[in-house]
N, CA, C and O atoms as CSV, one atom per row, in Angstrom:
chain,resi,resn,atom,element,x,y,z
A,1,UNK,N,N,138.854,-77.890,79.631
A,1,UNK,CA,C,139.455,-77.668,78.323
A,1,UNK,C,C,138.387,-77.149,77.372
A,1,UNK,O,O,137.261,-77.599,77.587
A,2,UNK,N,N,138.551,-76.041,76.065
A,2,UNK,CA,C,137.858,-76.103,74.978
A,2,UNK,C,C,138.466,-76.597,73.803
A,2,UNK,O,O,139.602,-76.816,73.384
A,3,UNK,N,N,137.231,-76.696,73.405
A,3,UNK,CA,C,137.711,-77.187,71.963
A,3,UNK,C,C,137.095,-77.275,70.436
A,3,UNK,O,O,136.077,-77.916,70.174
A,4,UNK,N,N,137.546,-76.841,69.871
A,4,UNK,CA,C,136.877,-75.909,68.181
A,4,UNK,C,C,137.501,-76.708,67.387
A,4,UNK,O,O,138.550,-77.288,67.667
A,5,UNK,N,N,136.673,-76.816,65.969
A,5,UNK,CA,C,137.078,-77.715,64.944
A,5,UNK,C,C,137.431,-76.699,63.828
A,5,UNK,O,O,136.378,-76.108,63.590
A,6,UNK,N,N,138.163,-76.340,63.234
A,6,UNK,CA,C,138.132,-75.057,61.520
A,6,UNK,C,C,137.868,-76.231,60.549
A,6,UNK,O,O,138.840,-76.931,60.267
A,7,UNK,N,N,136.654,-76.530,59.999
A,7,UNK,CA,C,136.842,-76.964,58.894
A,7,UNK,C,C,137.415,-76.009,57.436
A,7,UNK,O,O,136.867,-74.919,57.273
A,8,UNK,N,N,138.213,-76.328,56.688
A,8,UNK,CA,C,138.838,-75.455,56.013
A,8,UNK,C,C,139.243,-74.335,56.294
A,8,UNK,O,O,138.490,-73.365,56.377
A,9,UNK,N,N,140.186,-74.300,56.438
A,9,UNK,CA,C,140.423,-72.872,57.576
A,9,UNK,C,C,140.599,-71.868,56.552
A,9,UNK,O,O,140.604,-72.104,55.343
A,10,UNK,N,N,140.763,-70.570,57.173
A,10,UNK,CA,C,141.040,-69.555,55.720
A,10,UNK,C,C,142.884,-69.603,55.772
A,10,UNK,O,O,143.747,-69.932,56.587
A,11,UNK,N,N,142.808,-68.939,54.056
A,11,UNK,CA,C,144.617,-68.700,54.344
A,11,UNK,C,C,145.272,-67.760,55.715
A,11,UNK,O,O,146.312,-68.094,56.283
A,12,UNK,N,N,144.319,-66.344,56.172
A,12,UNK,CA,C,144.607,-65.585,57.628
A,12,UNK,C,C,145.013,-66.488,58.584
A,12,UNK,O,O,146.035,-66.486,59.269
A,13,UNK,N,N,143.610,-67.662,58.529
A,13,UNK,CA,C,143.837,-68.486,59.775
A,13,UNK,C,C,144.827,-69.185,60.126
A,13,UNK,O,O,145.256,-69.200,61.280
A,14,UNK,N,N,145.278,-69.807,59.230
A,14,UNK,CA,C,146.778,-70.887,58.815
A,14,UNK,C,C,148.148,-69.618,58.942
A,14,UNK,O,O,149.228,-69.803,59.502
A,15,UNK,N,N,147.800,-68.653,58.408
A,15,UNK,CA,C,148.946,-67.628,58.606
A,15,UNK,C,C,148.993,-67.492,60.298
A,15,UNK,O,O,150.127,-67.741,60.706
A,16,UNK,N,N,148.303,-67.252,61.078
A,16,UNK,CA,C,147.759,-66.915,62.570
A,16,UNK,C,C,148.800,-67.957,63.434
A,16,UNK,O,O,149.661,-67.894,64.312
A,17,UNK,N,N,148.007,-69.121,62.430
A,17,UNK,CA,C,148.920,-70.468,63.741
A,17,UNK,C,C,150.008,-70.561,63.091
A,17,UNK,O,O,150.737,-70.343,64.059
A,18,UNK,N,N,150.912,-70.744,62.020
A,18,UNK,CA,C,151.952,-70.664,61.428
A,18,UNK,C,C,152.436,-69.749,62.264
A,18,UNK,O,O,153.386,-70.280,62.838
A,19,UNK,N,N,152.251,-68.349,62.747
A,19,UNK,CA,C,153.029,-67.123,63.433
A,19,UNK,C,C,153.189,-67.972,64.730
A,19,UNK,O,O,154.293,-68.318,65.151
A,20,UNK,N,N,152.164,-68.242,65.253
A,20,UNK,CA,C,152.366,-68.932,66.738
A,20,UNK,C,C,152.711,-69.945,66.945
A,20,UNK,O,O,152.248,-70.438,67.974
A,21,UNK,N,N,153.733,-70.850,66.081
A,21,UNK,CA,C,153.774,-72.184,66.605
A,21,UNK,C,C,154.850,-72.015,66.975
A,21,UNK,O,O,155.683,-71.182,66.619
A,22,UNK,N,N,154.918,-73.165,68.060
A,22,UNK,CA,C,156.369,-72.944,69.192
A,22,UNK,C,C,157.229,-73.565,68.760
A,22,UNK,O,O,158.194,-73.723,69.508
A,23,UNK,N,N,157.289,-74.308,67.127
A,23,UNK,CA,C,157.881,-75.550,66.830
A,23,UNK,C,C,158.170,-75.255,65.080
A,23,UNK,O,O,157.433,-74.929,64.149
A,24,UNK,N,N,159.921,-75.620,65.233
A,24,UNK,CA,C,160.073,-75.819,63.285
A,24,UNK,C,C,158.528,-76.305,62.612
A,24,UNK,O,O,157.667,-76.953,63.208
A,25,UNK,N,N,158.469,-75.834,61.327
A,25,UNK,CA,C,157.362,-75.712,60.195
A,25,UNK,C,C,157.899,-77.653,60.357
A,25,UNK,O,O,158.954,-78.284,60.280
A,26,UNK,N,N,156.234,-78.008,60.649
A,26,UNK,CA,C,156.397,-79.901,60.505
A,26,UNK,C,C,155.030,-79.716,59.569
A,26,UNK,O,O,154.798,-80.569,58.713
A,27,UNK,N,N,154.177,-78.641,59.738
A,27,UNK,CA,C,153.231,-78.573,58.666
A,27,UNK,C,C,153.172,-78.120,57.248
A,27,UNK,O,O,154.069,-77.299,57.055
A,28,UNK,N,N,152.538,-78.317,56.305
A,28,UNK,CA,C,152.654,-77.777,55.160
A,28,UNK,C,C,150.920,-76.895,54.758
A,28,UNK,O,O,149.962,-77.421,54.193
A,29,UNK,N,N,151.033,-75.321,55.337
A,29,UNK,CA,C,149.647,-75.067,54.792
A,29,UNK,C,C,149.100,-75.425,53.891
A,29,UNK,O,O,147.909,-75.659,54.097
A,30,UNK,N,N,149.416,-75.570,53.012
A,30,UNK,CA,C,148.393,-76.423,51.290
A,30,UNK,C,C,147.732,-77.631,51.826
A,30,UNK,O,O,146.582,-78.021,51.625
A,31,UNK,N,N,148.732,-78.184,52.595
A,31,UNK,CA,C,147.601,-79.887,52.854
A,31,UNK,C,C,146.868,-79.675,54.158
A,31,UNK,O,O,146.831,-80.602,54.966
A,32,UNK,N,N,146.344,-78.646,54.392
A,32,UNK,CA,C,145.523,-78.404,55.743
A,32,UNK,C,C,143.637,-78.031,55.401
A,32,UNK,O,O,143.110,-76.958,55.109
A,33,UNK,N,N,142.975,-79.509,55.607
A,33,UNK,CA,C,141.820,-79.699,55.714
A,33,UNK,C,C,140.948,-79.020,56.411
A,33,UNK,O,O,140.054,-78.343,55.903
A,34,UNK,N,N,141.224,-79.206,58.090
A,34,UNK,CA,C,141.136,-78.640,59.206
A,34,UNK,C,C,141.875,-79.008,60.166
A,34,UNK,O,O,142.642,-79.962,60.292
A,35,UNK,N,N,141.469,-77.853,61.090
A,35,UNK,CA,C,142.477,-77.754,62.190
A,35,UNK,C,C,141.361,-77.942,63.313
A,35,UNK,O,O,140.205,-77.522,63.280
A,36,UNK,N,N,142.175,-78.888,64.605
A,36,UNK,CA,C,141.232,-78.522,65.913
A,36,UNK,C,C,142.283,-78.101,66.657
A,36,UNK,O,O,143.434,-78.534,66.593
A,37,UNK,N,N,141.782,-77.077,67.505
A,37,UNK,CA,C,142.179,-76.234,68.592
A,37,UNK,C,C,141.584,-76.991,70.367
A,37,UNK,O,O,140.523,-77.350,70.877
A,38,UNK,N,N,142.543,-76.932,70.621
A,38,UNK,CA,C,142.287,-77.706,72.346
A,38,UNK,C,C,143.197,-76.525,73.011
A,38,UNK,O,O,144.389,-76.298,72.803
A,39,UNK,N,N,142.317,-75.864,73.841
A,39,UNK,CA,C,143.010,-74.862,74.840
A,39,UNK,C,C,143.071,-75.286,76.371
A,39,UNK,O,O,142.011,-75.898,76.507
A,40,UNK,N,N,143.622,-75.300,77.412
A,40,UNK,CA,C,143.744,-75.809,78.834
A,40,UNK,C,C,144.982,-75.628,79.245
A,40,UNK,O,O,145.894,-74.969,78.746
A,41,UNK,N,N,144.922,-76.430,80.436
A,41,UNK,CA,C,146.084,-76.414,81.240
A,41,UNK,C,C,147.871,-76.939,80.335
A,41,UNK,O,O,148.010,-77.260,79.154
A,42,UNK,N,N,148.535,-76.882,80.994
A,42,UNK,CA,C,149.991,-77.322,80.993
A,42,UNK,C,C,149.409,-78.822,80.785
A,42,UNK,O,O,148.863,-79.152,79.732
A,43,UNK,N,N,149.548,-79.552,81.704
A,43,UNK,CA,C,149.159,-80.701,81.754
A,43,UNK,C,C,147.943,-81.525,81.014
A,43,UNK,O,O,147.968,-82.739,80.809
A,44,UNK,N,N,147.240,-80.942,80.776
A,44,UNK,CA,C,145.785,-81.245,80.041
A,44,UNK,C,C,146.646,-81.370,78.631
A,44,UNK,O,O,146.477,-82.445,78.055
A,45,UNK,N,N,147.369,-80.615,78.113
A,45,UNK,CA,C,147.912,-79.689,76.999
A,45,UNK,C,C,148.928,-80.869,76.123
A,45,UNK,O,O,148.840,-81.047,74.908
A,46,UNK,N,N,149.954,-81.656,77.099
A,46,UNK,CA,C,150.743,-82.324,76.968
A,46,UNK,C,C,149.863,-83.782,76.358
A,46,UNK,O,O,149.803,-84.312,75.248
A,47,UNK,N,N,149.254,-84.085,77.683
A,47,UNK,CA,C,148.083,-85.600,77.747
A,47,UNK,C,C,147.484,-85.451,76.270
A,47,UNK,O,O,147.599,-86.422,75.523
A,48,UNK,N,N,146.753,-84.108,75.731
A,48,UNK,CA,C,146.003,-84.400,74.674
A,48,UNK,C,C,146.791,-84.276,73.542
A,48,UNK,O,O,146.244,-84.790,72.566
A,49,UNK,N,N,147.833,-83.803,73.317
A,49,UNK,CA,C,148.780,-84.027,72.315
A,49,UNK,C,C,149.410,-85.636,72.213
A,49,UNK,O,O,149.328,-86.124,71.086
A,50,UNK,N,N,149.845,-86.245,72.964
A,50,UNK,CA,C,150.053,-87.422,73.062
A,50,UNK,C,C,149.243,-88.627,72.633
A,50,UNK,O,O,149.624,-89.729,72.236
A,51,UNK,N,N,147.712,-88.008,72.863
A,51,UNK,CA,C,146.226,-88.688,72.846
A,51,UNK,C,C,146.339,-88.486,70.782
A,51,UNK,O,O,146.621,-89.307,69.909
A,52,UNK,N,N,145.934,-86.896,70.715
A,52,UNK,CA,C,146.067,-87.091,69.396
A,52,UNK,C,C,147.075,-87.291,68.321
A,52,UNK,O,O,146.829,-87.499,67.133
A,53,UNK,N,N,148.393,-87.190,68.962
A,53,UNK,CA,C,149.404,-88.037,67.778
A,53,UNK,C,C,149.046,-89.421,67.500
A,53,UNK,O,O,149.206,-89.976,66.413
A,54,UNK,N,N,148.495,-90.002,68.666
A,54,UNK,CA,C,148.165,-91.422,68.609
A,54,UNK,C,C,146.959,-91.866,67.737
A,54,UNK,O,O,146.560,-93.008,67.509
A,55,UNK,N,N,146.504,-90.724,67.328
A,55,UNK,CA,C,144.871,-90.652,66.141
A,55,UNK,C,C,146.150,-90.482,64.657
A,55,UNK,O,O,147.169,-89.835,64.414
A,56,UNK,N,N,145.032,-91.813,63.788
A,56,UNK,CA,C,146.235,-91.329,62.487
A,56,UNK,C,C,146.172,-90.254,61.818
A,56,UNK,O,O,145.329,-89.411,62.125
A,57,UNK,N,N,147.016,-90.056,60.799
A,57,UNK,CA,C,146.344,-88.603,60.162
A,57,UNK,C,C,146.180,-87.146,60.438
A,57,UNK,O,O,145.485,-86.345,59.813
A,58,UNK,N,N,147.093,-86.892,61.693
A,58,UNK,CA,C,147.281,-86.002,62.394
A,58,UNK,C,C,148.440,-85.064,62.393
A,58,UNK,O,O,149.256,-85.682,61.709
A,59,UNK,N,N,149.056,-83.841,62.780
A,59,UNK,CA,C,149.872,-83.098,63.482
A,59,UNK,C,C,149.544,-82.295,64.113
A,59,UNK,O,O,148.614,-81.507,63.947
A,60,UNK,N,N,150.415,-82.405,65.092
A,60,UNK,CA,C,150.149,-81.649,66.888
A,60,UNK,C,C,151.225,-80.622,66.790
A,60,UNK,O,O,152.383,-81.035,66.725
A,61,UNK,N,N,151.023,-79.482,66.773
A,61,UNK,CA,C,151.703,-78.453,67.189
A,61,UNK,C,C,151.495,-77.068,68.434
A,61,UNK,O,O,150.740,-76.128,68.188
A,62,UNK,N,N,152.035,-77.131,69.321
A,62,UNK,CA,C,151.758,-76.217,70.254
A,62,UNK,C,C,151.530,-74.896,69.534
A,62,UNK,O,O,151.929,-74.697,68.387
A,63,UNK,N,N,150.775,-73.877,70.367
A,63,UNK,CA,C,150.757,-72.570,69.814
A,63,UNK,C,C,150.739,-71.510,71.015
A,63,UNK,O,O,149.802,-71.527,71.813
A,64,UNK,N,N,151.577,-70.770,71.110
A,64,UNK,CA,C,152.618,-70.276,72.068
A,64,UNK,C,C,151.314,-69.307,72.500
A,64,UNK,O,O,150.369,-68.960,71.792
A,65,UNK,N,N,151.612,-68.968,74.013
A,65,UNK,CA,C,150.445,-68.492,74.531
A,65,UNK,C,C,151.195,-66.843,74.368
A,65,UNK,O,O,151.614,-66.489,73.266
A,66,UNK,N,N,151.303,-65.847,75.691
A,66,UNK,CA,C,151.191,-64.848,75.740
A,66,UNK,C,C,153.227,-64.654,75.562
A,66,UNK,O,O,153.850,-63.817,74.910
A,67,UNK,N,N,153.705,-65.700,76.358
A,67,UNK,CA,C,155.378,-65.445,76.164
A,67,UNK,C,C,155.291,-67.079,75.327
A,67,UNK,O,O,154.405,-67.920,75.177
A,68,UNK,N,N,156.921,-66.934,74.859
A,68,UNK,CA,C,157.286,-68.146,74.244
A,68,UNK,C,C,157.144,-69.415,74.842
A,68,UNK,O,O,157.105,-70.367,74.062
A,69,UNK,N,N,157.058,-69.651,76.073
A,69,UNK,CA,C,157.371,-70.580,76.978
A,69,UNK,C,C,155.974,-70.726,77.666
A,69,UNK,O,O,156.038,-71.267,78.770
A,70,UNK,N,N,154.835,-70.391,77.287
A,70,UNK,CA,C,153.204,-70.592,77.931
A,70,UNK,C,C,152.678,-71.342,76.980
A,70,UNK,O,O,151.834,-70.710,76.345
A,71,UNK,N,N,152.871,-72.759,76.508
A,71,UNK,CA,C,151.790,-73.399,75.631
A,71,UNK,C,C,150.425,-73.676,76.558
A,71,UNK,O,O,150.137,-74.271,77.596
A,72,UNK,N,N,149.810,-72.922,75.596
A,72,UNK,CA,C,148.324,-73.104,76.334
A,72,UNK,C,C,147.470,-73.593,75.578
A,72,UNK,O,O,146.353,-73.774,76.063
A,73,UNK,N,N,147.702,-73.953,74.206
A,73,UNK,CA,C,147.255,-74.379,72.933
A,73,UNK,C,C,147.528,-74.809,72.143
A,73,UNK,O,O,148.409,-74.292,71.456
A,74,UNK,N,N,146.859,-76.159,71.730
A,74,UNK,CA,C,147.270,-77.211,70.770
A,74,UNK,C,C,146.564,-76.963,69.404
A,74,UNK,O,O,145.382,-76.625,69.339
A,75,UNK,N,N,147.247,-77.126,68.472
A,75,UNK,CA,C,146.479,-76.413,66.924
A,75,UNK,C,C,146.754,-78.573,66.205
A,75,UNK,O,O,147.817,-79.048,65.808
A,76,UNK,N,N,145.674,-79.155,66.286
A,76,UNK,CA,C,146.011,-80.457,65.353
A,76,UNK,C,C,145.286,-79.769,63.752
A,76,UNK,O,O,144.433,-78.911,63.522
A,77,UNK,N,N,146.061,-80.579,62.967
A,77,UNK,CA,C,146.238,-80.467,61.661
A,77,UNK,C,C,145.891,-82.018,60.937
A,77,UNK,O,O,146.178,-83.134,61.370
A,78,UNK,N,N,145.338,-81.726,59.972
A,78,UNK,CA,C,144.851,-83.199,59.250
A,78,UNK,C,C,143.839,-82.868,58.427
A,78,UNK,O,O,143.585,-81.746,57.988
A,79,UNK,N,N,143.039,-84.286,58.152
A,79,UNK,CA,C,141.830,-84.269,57.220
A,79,UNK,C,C,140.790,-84.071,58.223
A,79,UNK,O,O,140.975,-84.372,59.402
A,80,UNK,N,N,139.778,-83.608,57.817
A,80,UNK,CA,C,138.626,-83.521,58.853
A,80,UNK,C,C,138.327,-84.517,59.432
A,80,UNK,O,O,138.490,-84.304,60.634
A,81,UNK,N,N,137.805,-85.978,59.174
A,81,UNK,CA,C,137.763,-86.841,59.715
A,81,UNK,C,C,138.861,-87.329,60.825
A,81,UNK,O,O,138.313,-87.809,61.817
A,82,UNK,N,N,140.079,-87.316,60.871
A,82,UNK,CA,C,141.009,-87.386,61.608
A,82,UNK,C,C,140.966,-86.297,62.613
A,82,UNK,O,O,140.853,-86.599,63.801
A,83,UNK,N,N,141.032,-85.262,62.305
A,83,UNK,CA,C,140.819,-84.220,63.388
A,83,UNK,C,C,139.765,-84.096,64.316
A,83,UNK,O,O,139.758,-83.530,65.409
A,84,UNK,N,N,138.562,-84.924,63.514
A,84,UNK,CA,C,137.560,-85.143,64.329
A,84,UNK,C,C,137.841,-86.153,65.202
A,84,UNK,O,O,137.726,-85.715,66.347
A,85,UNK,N,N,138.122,-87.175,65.192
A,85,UNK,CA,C,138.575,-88.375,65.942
A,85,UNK,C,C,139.912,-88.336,66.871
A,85,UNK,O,O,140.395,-89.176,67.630
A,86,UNK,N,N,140.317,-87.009,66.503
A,86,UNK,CA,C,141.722,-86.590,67.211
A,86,UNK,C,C,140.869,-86.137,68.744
A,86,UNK,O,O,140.883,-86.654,69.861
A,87,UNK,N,N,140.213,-85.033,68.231
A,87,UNK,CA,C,139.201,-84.447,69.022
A,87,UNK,C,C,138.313,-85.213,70.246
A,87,UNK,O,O,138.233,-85.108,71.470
A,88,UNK,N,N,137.871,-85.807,69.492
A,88,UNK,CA,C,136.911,-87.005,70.134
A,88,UNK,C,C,137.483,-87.847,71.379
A,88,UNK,O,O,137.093,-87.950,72.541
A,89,UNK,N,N,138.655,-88.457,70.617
A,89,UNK,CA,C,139.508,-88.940,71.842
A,89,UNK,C,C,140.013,-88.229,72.679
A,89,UNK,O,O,140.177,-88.967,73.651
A,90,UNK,N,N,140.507,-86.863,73.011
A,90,UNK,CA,C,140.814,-86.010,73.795
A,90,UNK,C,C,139.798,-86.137,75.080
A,90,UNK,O,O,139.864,-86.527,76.246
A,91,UNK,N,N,138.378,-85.329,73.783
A,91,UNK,CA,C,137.062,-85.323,74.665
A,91,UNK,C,C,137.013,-86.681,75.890
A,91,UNK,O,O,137.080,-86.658,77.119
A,92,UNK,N,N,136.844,-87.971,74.761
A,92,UNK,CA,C,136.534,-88.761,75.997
A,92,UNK,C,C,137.604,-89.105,76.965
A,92,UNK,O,O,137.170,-89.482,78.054
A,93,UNK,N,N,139.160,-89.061,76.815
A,93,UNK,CA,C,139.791,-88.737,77.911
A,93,UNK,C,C,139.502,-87.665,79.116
A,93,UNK,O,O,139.668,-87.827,80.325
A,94,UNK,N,N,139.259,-87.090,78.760
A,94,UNK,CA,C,138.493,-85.648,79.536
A,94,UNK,C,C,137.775,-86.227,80.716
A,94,UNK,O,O,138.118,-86.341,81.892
A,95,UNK,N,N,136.766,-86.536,80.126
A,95,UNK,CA,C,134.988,-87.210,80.560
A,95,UNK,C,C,135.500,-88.208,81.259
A,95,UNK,O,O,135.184,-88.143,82.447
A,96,UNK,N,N,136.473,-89.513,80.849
A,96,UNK,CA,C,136.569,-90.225,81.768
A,96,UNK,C,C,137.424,-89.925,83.084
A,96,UNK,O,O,137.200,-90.412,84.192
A,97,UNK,N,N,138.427,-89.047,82.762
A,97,UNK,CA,C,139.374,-88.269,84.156
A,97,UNK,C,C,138.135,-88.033,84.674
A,97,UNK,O,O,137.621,-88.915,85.361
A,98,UNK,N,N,137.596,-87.074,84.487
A,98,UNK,CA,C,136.569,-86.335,85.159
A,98,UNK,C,C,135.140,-87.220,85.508
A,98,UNK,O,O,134.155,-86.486,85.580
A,99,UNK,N,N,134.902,-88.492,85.707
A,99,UNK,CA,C,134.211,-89.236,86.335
A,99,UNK,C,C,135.036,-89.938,87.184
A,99,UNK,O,O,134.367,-90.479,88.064
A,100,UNK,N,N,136.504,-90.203,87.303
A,100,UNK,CA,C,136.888,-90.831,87.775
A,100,UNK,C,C,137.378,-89.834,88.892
A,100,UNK,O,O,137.876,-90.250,89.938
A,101,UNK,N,N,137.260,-88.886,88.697
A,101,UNK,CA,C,137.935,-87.544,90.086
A,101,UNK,C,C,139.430,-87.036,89.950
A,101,UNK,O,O,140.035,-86.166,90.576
A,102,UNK,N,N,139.763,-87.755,89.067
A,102,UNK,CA,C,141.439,-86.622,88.658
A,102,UNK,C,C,141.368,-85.814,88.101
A,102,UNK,O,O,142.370,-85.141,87.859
């Protein structure tokens, strides 16, 4: 998986993922701090959305890959601190799959 933090994103940027989200407007650009981006698999994709709804302070919205139906990218939304910790927990889900061999 990668994964990028926007602190303050620009208005382009928020316009960008606003175009690509696979999902009714649950965000409101004005209250967007930063955004983290988690790109990977189908499955990776699902797990870390689940991971970070469960971080407070958050929204998880897919962002539609090449057709409507390819989420390959998760755009979380929040305060920086939350997004960081959204992040974080992803990460160490990651790290621990991946010591454990799944």
């Amino acid at each position: 998986m990668d994964f990028r933090i926007i602190k303050t994103p620009s208005p382009g940027t928020i316009d960008i993922l606003m175009h690509r989200k696979g999902s009714p407007s649950s965000v409101r650009p004005d209250n967007i701090d930063a955004v983290g981006l988690v790109q990977g698999k189908l499955i990776e994709m699902v797990v870390a959305s689940d991971i970070a709804e469960k971080t407070v302070g958050v929204t998880v919205e897919d962002i539609r890959g090449s057709c409507p139906q390819n989420m390959i990218m998760l755009a979380i939304f929040g305060d920086t601190a939350s997004v960081e910790a959204a992040i974080r927990a992803i990460m160490d889900d990651a790290e621990e799959r991946r010591r454990e061999g799944r």
